[in-house]
Backbone as a ProteinNet text record, in pm:
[ID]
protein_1_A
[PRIMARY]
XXXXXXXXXXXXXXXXXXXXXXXXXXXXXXXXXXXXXXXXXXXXXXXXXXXXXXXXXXXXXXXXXXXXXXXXXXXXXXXX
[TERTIARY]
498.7	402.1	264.9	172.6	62.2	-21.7	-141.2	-248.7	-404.7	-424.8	-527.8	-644.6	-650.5	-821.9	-856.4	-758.7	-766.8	-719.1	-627.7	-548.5	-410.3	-389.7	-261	-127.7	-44.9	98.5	181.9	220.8	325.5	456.2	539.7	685.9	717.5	789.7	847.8	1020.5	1085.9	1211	1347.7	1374.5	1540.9	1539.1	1632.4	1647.1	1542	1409.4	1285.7	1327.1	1258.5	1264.8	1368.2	1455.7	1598.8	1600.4	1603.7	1599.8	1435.8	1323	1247.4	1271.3	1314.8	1376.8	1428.8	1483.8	1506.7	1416.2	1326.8	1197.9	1133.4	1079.1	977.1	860.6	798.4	614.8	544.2	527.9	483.4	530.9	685.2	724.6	704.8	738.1	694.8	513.9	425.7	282	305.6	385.7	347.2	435	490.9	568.3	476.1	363	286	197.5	173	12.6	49	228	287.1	274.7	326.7	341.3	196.1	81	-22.8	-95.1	-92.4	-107.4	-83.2	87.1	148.2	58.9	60	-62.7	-130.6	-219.2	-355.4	-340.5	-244.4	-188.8	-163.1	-89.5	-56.7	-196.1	-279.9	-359	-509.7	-566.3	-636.8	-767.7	-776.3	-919.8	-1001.6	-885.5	-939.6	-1060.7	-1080.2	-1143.7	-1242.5	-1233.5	-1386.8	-1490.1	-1494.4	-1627.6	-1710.2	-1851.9	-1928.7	-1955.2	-1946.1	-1984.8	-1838.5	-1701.3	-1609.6	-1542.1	-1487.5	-1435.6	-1305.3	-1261.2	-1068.3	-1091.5	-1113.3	-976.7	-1012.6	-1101.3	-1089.8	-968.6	-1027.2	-945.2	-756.2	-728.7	-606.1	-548.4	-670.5	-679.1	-631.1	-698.2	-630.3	-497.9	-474.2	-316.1	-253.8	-284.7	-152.8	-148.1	-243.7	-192.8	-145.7	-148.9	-99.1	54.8	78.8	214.7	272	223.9	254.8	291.5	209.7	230.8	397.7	366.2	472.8	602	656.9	733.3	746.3	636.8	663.3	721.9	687.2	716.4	878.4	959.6	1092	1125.3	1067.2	1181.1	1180.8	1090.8	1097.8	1188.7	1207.6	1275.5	1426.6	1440.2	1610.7	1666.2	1525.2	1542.3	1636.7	1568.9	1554	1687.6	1720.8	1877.2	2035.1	1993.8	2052.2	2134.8
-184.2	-213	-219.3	-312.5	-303.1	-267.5	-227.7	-192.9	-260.9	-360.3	-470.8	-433.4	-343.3	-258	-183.4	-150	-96.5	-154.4	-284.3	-390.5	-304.4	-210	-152.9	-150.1	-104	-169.8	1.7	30.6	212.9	154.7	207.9	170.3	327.9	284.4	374.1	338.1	485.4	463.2	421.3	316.8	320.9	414.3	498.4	633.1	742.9	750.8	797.6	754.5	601.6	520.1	561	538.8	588.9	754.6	892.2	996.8	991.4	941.6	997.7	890.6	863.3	782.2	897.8	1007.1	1103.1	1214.4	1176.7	1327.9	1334.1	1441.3	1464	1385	1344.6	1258.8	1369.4	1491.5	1634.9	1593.6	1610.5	1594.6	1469.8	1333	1214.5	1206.6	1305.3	1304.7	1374.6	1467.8	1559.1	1492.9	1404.2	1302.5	1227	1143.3	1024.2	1097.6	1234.8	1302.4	1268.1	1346.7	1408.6	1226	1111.4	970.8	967.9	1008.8	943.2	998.4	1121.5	1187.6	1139.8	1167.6	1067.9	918.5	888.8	734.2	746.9	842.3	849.6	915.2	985.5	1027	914.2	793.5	735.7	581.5	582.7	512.4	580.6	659.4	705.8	650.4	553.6	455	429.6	524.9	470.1	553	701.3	775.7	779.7	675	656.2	621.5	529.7	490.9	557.9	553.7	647	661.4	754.1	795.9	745.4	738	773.1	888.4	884.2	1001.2	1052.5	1099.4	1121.4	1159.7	1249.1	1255.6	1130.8	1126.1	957.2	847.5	866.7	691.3	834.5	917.1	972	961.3	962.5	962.7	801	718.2	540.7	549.9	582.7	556	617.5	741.1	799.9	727.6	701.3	633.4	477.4	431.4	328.2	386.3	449.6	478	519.9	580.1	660.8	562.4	452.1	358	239.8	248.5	174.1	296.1	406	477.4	511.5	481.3	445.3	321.3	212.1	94.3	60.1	159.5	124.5	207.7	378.3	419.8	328.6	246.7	162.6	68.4	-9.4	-140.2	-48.6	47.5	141.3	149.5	244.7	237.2	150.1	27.2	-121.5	-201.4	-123.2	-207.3	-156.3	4.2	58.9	191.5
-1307.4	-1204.9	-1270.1	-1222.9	-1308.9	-1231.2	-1311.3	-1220.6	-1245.3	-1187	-1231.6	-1260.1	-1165	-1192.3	-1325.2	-1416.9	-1520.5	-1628.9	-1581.3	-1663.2	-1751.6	-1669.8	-1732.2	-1703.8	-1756.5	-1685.2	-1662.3	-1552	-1586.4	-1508.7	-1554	-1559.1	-1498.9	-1382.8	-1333.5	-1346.9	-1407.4	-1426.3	-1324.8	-1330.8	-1163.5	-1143.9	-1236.5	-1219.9	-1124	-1146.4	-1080.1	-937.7	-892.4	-789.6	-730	-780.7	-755.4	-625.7	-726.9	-656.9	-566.5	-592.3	-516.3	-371.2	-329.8	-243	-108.3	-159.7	-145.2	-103.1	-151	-175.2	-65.9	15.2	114.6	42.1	110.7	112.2	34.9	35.2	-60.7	-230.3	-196.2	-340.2	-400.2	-314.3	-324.6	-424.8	-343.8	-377.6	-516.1	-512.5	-647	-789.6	-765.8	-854.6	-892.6	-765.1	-878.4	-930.6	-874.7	-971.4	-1141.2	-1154.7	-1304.7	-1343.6	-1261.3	-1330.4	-1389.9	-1312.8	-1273.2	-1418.8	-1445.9	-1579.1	-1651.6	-1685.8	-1806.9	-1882.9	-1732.2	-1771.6	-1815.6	-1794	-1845.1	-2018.7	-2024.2	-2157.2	-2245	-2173.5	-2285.6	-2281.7	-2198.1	-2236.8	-2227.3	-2305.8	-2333.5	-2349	-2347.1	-2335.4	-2180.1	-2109.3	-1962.3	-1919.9	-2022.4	-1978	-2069.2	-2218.6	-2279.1	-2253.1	-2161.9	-2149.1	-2095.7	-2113.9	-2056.6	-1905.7	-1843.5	-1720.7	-1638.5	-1679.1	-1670.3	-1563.6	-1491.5	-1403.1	-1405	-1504	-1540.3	-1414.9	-1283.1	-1183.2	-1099.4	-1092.7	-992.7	-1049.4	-1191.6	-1247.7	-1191.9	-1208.6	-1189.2	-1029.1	-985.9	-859.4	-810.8	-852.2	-836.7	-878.4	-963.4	-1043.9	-953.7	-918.9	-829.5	-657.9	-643.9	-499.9	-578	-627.5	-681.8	-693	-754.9	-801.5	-648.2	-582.7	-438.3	-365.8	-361.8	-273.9	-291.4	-446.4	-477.2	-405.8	-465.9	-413.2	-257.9	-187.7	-41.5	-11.2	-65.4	-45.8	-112.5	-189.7	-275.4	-152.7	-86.6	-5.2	127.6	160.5	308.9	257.2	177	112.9	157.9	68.2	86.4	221.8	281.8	465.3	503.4	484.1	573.7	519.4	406	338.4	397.4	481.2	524.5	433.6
[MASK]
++++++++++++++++++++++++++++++++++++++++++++++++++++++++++++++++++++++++++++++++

């Protein structure tokens, strides 16, 4: 899934998509924070520039990621 505003790309695993499908909206939330991290771990430039906000930019990624995982468990819903 990419994320245009930062021009980055995070890959969420089937497997992931998969069980959180499953998860209360809580655990659902506390899944994209750990994705939302990871990201920021592995692209580390997001938080160089000056006047920079690591939890904001963490803060975009995870409703980004949140949203997508709302949007795979409605797709499941709706497939029956």
């Amino acid at each position: 899934m990419a994320i245009e505003k930062y021009g980055i790309n995070v890959s969420i695993p089937p497997h992931v998509m998969e069980q959180a499908q499953s998860f209360t909206e809580e655990h659902r939330a506390r899944l994209a924070g750990v994705l939302a991290a990871q990201t920021m771990q592995k692209y580390p430039q997001l938080t160089v520039s000056v006047g920079a906000d690591p939890v904001m930019i963490w803060s975009d990624i995870r409703e980004c990621i949140l949203l997508r995982l709302r949007q795979d468990q409605e797709s499941a819903v709706m497939q029956g």
